[in-house]
N, C-alpha and C positions, 0 to 999 in steps of 0.2 A: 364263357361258362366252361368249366372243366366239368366232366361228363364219364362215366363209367359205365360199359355196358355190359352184362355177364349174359355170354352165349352169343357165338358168333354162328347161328344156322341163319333162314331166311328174314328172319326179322331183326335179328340182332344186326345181320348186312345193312337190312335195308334202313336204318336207322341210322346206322355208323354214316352209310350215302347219303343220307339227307342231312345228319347234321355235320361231316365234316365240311358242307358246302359254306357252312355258317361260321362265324366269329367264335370258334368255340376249340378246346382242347377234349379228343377224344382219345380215352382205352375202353378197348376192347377184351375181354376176356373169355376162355376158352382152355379148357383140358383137348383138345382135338387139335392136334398137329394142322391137319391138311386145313381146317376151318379157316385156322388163325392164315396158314400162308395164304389163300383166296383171299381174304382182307387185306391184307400186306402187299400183294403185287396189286392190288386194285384201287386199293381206297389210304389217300393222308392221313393215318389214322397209326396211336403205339397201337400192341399187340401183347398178349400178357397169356404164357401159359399157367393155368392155374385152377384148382378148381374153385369157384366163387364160391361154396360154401364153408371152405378152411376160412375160420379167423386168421390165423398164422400170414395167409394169401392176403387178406382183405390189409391190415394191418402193413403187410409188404407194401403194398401199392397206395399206401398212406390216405386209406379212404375218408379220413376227416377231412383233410384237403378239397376231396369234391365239393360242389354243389349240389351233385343230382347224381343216382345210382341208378340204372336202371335193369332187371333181373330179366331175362328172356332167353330162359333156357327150356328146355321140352319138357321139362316135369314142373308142375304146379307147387310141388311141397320144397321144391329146392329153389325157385323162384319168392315164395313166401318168407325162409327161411333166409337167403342172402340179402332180401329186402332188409329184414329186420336185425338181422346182423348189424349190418351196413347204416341203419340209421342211430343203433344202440352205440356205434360205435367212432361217430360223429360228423359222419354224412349228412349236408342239409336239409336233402329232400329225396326219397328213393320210391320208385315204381315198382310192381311185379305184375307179371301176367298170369294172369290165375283164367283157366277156362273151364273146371268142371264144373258143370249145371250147379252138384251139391255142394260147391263151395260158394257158385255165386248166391244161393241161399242164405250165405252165411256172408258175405261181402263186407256189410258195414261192425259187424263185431270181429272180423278177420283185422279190419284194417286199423279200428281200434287196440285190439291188444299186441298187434304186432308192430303199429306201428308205424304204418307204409300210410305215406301220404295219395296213391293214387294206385288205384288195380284197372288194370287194362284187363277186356274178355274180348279179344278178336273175333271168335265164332258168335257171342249175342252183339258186339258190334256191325260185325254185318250182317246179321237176321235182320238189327236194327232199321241198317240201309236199306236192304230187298225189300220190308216192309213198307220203307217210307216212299219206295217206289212204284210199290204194287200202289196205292193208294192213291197215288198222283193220279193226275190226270188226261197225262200224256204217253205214247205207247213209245216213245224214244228219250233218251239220255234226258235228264231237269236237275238242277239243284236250287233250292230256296234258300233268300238270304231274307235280312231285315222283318224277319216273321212271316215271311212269301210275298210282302209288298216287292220285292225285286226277285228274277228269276233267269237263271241259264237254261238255255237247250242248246244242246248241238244237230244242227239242221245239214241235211245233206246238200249240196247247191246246186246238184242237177233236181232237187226238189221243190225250189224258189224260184218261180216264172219272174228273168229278166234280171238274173245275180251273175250267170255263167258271163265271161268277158268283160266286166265291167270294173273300172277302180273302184274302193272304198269310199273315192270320193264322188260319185256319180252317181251312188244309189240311190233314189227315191224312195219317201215316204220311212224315213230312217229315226224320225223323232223320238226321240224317248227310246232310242235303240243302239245301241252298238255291239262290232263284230273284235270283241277282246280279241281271240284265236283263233289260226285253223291250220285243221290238219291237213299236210300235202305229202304225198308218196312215202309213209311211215314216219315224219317227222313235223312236230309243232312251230309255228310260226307266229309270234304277237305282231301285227300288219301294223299299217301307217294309213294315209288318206292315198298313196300312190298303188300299194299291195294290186294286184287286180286278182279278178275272182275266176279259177280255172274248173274246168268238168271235173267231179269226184271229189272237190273239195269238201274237207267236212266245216263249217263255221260253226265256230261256238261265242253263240248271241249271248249278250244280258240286256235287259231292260226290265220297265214296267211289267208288269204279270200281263195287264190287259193288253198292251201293246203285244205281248210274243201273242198272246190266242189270237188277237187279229189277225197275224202274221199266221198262222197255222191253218186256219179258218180258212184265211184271201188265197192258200197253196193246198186246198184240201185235204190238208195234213190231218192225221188222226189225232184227236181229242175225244177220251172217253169218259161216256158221260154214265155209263153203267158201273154199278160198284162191282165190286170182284168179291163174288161168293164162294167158288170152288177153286182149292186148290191143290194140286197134284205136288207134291215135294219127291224128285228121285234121288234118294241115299238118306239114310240114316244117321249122319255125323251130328256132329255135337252145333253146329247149324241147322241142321234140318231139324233139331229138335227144339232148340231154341223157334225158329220160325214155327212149326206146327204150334208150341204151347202158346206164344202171343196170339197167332192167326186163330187159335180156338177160340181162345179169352176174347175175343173181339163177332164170335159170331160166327166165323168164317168157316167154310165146310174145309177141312186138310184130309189127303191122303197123302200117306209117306208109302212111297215103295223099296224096301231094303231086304237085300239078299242073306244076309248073314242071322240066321237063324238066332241067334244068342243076342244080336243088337235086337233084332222085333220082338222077342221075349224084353228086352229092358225098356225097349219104347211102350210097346203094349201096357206094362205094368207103370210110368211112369207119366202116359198122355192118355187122360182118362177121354177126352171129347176127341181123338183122334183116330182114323182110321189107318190101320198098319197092315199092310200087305207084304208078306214075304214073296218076293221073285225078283229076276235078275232085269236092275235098267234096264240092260242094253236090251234087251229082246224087246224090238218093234212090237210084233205080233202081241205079245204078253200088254204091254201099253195099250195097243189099243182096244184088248178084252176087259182093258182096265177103262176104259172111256176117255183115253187123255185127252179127244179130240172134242168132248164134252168140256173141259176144265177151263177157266178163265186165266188161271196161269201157270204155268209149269217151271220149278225150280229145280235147276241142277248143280247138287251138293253132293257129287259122290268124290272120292278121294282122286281123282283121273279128270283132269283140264278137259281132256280129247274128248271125251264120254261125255260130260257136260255140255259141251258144245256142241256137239254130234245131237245129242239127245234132244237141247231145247230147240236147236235148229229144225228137226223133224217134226217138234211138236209146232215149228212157227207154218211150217208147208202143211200141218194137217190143221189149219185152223185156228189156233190159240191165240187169244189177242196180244198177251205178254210172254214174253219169254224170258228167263236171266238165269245164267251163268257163273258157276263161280271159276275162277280163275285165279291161279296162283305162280304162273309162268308169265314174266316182263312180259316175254316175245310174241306173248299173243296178243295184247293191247295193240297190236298194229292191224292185226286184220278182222276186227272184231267184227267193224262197219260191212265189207268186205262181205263178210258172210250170211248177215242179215239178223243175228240174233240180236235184240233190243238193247239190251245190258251185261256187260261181264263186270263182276265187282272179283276185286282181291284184295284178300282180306291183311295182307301183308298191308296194302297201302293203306287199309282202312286204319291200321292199328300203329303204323308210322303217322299217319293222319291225325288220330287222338292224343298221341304221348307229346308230339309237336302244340297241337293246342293248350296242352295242360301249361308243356313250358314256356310259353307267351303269357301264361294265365289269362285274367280275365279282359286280358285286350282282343284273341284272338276268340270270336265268338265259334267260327268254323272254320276247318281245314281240308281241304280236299287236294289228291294228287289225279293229275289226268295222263292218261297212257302212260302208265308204268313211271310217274315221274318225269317224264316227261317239260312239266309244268305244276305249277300249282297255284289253286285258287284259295283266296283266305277273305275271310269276314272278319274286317277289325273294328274294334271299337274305341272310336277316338275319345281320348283323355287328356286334362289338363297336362300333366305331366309328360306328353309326348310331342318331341321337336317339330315336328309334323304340324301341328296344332295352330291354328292363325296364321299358316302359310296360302299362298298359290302356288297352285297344283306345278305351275311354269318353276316356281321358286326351289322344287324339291331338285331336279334335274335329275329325274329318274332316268337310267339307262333307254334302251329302245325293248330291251328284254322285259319289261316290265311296265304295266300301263292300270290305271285305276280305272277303273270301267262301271262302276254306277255308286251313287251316293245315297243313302237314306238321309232327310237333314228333316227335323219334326216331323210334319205330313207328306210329305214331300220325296218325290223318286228322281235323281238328276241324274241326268249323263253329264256327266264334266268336261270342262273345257279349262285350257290353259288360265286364268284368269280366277277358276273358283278357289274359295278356300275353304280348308277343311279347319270344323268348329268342332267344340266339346261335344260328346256326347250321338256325332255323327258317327254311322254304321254305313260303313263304304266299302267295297269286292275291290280286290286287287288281282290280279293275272300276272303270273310270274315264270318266265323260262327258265329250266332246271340251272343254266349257264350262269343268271342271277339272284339265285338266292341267297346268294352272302349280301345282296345290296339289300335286299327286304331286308334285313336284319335290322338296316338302320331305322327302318319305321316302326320298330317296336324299341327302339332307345328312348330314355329319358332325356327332357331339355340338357341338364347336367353332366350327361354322355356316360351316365352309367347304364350296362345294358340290363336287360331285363333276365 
């Protein structure tokens, strides 16, 4: 797939990384000198000075030719705007990132007159996620596949009586369960039956939903059975604003606390079921006159990684059942565990995560990146048209980088083994190291070896 991407800052990077790993021809573009050389010493990728809103540019770099444009520059009206250039002008299919609340209002008549076959919103995409985690059940790391009849956690292994010292292949009581990944001293590992299981390992389980709660249950793991009413949001951003207006709409008690006098005048005026409190995070003392030590979870969205982490950290030692994070620095995916806070989400990967889905289309149900890319997890959905299709799992000869790790087939939740096949219409989790994502590509190829 030839591919175009306008705006080489953190997303436009991190997109270029992901999909230069794939079967695919990427430019890059960029009016910013130093953007474009970071791309160029770092990533197989052309490199194009230029501003993506000139025709004259788009035209230069013969954008009928693409397949797929995608806009991810810092301003919303000039991502709109190259979108639609770009598809007027005989681009197959072009994206924009559009994140102001008041355009996401306006979303599905944007996209119709302009054009654009897909708008990415980063910030209500992960409001989206914080949400779908506040909700869960679980007070550590989960993702749900096949409608939650299948489920990931990542479990600490000094927290599973009778994992530390033992191969993958020794473990008891393992049915209906497998250990896809784990993390060991800042780095991912997809194991084998020989792997053994070391102190501080992080395992990231899939199985049956009722299989992991017994697992959690038998290790006294928290599972929580109370809903979550009160919630403290620190900063004002265009996440925090997105999470208060859903968390309202749903019932939920929100406080946001945001220092910038002119943000809590626009929040005030724009969340009517929300309570806005002007004062500064970082100040402990101020939090807890705020009762954070009351609150069932405490979200940290202020523009500062350190802050947010700092913050929900303290709200997790004064009590808080949940804690998360948002994070927009790789380097901190590595000591997330480490610290103790629940969840860091980044919204970089959330929104590399969506634009990837979109271009599988409707085979990749979910995407997800684990520590900074690291790895990724995907929900596919098998179709007659994919080579995959009426194979054994033995027959694919997937690398070692890469392992299928549970199957939805009708009713039915499988851990696979060499010998199954995968049939129409099954919804199966793949696990994939960042090393191997050119190989996943082929399982979204057609029989006919055209890719998708």
């Amino acid at each position: 797939m030839k591919i175009m991407i306008v705006g080489a800052g953190k997303v436009g990077y991190k997109l270029a990384e992901v999909l230069s790993n794939t079967e695919n021809s990427i430019t890059i573009v960029d009016n910013n000198v130093q953007a474009l050389e970071r791309v160029n010493e770092n990533l197989d990728v052309l490199v194009y000075k230029a501003n993506g809103v000139q025709v004259d540019a788009l035209k230069n770099l013969n954008v009928e030719s693409y397949d797929l444009a995608i806009a991810v520059t810092d301003s919303d009206e000039t991502n709109i705007i190259v979108s639609s250039l770009s598809k007027k002008l005989g681009c197959n299919k072009v994206i924009a990132r559009v994140r102001d609340p008041e355009y996401a209002q306006q979303r599905d008549f944007i996209k119709s007159v302009m054009e654009i076959d897909y708008i990415i919103n980063p910030e209500l995409a992960t409001a989206k996620e914080i949400i779908r985690y506040l909700l869960s059940s679980y007070s550590f790391y989960t993702e749900n596949f096949a409608d939650g009849r299948i489920v990931m956690v990542d479990f600490n292994a000094n927290d599973l009586g009778g994992f530390i010292g033992k191969k993958l292949k020794d473990l008891k009581n393992m049915d209906d369960l497998l250990i896809a990944a784990i993390y060991r001293n800042g780095s991912m590992i997809i194991p084998h039956g020989e792997s053994m299981i070391i102190e501080d390992d992080v395992l990231y389980m899939i199985g049956k939903k009722e299989k992991i709660n017994q697992l959690a249950k038998n290790n006294k793991l928290s599972i929580q059975e109370k809903y979550v009413r009160k919630v403290m949001i620190l900063g004002g951003s265009k996440i925090g604003y997105y999470l208060a207006e859903k968390l309202s709409a749903m019932g939920i008690f929100v406080k946001i606390i945001e220092q910038d006098e002119e943000r809590c005048e626009y929040l005030s005026d724009n969340l009517n079921s929300t309570l806005v409190v002007c004062g500064d995070c970082s100040d402990i003392n101020f939090l807890e006159e705020e009762d954070i030590s009351m609150m069932d979870a405490v979200i940290g969205v202020t523009g500062f990684d350190e802050e947010n982490l700092l913050l929900t950290l303290m709200a997790k030692q004064l009590g808080v059942r949940k804690v998360i994070a948002k994070v927009s620095k790789p380097s901190y995916a590595k000591i997330i565990e480490k610290l103790g806070v629940d969840v860091a989400l980044n919204p970089v990967d959330i929104t590399a995560s969506e634009i990837l889905k979109f271009i599988r289309g409707g085979r990749a149900a979910s995407v997800s990146f684990l520590l900074g890319g690291q790895a990724e997890v995907t929900e596919v959905i098998a179709d007659e048209s994919m080579g995959i299709v009426g194979k054994k799992i033995a027959e694919m000869r997937l690398p070692k980088g890469i392992i299928i790790g549970a199957i939805a087939h009708k009713d039915k939740v499988i851990i696979p083994k060499g010998d199954m096949v995968i049939h129409t219409g099954d919804r199966f989790v793949v696990f994939c190291h960042s090393s191997e994502m050119h190989v996943l590509e082929t399982i979204f190829k057609v029989k006919k070896g055209g890719s998708i």
